[in-house]
Structure formats: structure tokens, C-alpha cells
VMD Tcl script that builds the backbone (N, CA, C; Angstrom):
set m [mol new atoms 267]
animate dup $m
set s [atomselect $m all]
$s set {name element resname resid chain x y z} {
  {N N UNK 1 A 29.690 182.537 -100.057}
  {CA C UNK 1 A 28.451 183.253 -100.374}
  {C C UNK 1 A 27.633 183.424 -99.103}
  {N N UNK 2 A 27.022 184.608 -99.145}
  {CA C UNK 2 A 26.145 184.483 -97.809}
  {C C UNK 2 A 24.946 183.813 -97.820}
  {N N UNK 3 A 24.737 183.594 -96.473}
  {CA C UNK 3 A 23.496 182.458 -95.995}
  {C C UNK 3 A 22.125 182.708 -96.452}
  {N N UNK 4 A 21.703 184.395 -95.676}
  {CA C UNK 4 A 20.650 184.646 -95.300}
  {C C UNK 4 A 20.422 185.871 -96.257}
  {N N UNK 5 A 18.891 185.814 -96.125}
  {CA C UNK 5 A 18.516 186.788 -97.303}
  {C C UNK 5 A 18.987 188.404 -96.974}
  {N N UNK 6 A 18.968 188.738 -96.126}
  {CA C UNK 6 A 20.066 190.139 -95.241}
  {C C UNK 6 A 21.001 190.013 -95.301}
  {N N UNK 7 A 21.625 188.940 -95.264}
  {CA C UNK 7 A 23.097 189.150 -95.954}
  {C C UNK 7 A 23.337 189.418 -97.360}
  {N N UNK 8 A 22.846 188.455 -98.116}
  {CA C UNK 8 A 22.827 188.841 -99.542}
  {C C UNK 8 A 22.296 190.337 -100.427}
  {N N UNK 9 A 21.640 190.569 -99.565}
  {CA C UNK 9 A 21.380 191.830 -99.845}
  {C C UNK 9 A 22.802 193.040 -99.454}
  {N N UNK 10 A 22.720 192.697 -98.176}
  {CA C UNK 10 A 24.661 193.447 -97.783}
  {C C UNK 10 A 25.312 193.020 -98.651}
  {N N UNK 11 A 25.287 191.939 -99.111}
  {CA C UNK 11 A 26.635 192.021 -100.004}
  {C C UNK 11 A 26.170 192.615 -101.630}
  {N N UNK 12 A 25.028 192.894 -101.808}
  {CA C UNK 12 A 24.757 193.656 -103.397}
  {C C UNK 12 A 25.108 195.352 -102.477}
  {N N UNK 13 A 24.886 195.548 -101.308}
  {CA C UNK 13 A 24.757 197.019 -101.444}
  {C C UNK 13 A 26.326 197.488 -101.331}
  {N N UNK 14 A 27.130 196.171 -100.793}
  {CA C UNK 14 A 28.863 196.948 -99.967}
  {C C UNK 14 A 28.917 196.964 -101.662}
  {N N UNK 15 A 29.353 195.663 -102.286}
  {CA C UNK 15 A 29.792 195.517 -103.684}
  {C C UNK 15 A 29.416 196.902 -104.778}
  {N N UNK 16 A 28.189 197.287 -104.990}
  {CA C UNK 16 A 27.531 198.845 -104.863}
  {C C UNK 16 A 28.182 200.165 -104.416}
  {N N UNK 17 A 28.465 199.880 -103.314}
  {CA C UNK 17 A 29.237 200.941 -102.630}
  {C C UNK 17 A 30.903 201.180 -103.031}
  {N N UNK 18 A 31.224 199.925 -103.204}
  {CA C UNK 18 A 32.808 199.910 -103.149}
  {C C UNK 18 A 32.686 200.596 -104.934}
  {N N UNK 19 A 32.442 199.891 -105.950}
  {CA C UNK 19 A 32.636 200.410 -107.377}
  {C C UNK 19 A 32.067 202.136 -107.466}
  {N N UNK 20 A 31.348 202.283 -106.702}
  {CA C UNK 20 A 30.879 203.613 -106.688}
  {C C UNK 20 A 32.235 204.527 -106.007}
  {N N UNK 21 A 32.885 204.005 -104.794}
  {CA C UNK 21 A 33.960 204.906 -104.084}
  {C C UNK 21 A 35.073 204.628 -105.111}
  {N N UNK 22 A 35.151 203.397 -105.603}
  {CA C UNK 22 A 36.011 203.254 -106.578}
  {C C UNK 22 A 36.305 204.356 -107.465}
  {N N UNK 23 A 35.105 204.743 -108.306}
  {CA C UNK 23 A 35.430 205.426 -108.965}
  {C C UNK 23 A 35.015 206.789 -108.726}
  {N N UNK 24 A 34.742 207.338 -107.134}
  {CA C UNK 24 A 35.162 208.835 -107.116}
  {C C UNK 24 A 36.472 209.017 -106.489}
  {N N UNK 25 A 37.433 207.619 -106.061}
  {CA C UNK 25 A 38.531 207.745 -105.659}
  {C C UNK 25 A 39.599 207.727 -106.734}
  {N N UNK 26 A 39.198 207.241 -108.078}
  {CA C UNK 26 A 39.769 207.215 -109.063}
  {C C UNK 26 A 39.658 208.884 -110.186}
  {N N UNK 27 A 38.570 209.413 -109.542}
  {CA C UNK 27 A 38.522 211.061 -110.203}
  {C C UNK 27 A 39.145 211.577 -109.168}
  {N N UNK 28 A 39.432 212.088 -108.188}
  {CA C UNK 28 A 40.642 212.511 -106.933}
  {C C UNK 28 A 41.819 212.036 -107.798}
  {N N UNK 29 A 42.260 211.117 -108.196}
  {CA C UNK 29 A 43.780 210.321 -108.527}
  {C C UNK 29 A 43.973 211.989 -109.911}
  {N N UNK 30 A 42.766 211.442 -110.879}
  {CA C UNK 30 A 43.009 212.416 -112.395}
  {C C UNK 30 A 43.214 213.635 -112.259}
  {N N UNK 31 A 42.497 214.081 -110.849}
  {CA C UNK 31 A 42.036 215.744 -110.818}
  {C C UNK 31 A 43.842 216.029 -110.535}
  {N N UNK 32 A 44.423 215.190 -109.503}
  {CA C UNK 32 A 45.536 215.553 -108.703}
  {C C UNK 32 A 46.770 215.452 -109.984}
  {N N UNK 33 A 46.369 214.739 -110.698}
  {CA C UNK 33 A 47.147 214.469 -111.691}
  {C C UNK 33 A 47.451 215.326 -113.220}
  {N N UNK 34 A 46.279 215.753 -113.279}
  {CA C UNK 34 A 46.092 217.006 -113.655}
  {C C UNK 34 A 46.694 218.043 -113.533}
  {N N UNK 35 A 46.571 218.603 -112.290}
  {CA C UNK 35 A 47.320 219.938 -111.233}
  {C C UNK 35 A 48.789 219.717 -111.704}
  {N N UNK 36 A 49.601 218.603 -111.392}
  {CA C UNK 36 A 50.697 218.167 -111.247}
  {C C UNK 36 A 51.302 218.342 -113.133}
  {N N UNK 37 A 50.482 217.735 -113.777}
  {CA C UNK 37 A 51.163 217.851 -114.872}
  {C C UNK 37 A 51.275 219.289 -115.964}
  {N N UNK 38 A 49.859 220.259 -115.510}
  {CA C UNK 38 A 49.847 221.243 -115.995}
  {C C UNK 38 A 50.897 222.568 -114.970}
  {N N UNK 39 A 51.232 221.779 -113.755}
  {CA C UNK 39 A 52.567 222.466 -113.230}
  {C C UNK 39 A 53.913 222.437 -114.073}
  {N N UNK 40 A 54.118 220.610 -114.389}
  {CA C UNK 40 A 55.077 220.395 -115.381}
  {C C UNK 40 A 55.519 221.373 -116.102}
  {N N UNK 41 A 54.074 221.411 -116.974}
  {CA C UNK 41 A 54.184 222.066 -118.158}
  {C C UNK 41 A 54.759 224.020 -118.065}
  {N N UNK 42 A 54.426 224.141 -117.220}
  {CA C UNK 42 A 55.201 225.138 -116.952}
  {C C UNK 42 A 53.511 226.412 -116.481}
  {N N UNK 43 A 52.667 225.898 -117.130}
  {CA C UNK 43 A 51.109 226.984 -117.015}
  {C C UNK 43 A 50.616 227.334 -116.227}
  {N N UNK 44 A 51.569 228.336 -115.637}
  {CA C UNK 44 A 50.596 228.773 -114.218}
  {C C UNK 44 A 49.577 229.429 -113.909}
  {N N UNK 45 A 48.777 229.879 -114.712}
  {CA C UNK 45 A 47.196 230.049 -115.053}
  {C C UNK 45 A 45.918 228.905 -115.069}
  {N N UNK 46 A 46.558 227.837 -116.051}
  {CA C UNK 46 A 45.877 226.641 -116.212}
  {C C UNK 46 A 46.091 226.236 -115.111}
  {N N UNK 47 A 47.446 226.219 -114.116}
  {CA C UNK 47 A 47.678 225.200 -112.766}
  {C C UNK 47 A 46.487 225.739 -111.694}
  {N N UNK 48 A 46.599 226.549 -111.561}
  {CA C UNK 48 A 45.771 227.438 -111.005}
  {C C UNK 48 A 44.039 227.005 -110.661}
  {N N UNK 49 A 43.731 227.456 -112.029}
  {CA C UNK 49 A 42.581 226.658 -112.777}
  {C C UNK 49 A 42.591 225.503 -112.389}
  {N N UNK 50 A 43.329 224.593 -112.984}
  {CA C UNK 50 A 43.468 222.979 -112.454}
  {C C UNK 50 A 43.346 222.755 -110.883}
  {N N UNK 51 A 43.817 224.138 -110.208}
  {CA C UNK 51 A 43.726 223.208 -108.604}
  {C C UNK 51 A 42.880 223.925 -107.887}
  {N N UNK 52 A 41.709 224.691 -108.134}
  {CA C UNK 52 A 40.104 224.968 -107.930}
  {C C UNK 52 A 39.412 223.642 -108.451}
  {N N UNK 53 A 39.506 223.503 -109.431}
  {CA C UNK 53 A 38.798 221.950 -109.589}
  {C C UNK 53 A 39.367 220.465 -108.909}
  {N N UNK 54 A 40.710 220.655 -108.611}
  {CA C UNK 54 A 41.063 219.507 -107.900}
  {C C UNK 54 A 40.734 219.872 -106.280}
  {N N UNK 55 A 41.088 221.111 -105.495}
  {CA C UNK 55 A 40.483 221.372 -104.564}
  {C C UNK 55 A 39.172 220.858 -103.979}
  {N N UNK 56 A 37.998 221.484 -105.356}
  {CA C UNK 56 A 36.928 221.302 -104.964}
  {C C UNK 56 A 36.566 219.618 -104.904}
  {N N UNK 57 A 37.061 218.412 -105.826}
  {CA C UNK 57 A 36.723 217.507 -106.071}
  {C C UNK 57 A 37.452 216.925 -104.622}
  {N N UNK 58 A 38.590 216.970 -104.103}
  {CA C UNK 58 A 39.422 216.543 -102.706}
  {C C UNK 58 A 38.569 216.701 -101.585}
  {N N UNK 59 A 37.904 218.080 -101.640}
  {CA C UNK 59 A 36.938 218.406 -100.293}
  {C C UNK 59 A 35.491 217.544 -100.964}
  {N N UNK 60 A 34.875 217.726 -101.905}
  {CA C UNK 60 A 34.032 216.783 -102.098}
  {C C UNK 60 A 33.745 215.208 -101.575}
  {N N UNK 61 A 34.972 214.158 -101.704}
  {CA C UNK 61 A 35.678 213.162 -101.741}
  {C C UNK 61 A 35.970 212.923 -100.359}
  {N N UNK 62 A 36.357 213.732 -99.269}
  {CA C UNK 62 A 36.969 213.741 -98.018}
  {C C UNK 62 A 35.524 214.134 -97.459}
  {N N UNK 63 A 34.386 214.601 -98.016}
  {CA C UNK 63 A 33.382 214.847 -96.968}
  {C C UNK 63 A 32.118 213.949 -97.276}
  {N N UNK 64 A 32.579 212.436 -97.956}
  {CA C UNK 64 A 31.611 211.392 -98.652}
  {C C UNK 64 A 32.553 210.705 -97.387}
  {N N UNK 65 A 33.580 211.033 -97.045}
  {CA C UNK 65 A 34.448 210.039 -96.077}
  {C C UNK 65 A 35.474 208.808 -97.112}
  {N N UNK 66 A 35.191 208.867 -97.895}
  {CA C UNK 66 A 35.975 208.121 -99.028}
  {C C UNK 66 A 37.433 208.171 -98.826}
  {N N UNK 67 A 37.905 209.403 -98.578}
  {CA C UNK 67 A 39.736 209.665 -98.000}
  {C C UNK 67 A 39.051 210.306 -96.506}
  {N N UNK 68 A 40.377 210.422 -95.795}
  {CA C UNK 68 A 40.208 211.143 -94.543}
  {C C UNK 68 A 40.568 212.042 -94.266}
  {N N UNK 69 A 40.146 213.090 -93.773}
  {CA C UNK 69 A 40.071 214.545 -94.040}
  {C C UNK 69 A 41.256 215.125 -93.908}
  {N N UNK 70 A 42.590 214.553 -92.869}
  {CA C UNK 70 A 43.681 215.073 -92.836}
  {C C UNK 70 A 44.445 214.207 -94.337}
  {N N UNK 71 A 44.169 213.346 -95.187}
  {CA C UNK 71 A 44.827 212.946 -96.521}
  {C C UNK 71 A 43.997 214.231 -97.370}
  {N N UNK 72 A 42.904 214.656 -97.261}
  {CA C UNK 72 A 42.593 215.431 -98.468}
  {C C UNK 72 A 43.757 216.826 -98.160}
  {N N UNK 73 A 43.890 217.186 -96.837}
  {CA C UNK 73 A 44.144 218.511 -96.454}
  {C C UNK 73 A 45.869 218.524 -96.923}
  {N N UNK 74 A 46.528 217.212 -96.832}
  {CA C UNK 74 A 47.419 216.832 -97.129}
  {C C UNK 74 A 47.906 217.127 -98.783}
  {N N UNK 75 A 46.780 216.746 -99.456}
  {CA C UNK 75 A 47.056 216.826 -100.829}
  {C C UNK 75 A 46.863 217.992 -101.449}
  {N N UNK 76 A 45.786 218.858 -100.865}
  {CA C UNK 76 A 45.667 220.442 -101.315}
  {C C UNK 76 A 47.272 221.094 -100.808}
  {N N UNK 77 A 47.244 220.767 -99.676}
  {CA C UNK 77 A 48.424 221.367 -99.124}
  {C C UNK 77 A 49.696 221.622 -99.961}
  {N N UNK 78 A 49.906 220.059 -100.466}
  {CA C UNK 78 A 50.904 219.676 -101.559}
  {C C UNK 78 A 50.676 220.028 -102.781}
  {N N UNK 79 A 50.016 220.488 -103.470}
  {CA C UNK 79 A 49.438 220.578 -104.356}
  {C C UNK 79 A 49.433 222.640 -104.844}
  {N N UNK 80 A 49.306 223.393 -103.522}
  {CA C UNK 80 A 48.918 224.753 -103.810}
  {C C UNK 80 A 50.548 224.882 -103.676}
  {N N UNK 81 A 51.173 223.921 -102.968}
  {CA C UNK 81 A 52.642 224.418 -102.487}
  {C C UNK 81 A 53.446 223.569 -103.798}
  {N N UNK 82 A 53.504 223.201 -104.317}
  {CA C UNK 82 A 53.805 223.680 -106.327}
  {C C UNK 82 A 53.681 224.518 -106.946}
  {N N UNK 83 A 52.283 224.692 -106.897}
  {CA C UNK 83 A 52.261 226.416 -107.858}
  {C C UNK 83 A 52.949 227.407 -107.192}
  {N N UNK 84 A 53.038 227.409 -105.620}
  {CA C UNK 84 A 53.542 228.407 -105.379}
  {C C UNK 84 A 55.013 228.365 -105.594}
  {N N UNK 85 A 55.880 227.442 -105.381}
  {CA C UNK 85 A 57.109 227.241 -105.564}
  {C C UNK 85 A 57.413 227.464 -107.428}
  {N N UNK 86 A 56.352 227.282 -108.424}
  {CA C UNK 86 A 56.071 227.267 -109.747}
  {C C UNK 86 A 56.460 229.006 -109.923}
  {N N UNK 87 A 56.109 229.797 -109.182}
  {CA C UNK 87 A 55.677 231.178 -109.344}
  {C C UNK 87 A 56.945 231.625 -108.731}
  {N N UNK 88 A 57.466 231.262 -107.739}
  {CA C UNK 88 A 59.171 231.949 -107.419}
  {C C UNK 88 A 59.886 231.604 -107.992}
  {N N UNK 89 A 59.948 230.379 -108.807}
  {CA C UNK 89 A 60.925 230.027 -110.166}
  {C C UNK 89 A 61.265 230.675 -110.928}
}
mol reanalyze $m
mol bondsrecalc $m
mol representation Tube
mol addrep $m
């Protein structure tokens, strides 16, 4: 436990911080997961749809610094290059 009253306070704000990145790193996981499964499914309208909202939530997420900007660019990347491979099928 920490000593000093500045510390204890750091440790309510990291603890704060971390459940908060927690869970916009855990909406990035759904959004991507999303994209991916409405590819599955074969909907390339909905995929579409699905990866404007996962897009936007990745660049959101990567500019809180939460991921790092070459992992977000990484995952759009991967992500538009499905549908497109979805659409020459």
C-alpha cells in the first residue's frame, strides 16, 4: 500500500484510469469482432456498415493512446482487406 498521501491518491487515479482503458479496449475487441463475424456471415452491406463503426471506434481508441497508432492502422488495414477479398469471392 502506499505511504504518502500523493501516493494514495496515484494509486485511486492509475486504478481509475486502467478500468476506464479497460473497458474502451474491450469495445475495440466487440467492434473488431463484429466486422469479422458479419464478414462470416456472408453481408457485405452490414460488413461495410460494421467497419465505419469499427474504424471510427480504432481511430478513437489509438488517439486516447490506449493502442498505438501503427496497431490501430494495422487492424483497419486487416479488417477493410476482408471485405474486400469478401467482394471478389
Amino acid at each position: 500500500m502506499a505511504n504518502t498521501k500523493g501516493a494514495r491518491k496515484a494509486a485511486r487515479q492509475s486504478e481509475k484510469r486502467r478500468t476506464h482503458n479497460t473497458s474502451l479496449r474491450s469495445e475495440l475487441r466487440t467492434a473488431i469482432k463484429r466486422v469479422v463475424k458479419t464478414v462470416e456471415a456472408g453481408k457485405k452491406e452490414d460488413a461495410g456498415r460494421e467497419l465505419q463503426i469499427a474504424m471510427s471506434a480504432i481511430d478513437r481508441i489509438a488517439d486516447k493512446k490506449i493502442i498505438h497508432k501503427n496497431k490501430a492502422a494495422r487492424h483497419k488495414s486487416r479488417l477493410a482487406a476482408r471485405i474486400k477479398a469478401m467482394a471478389t469471392a
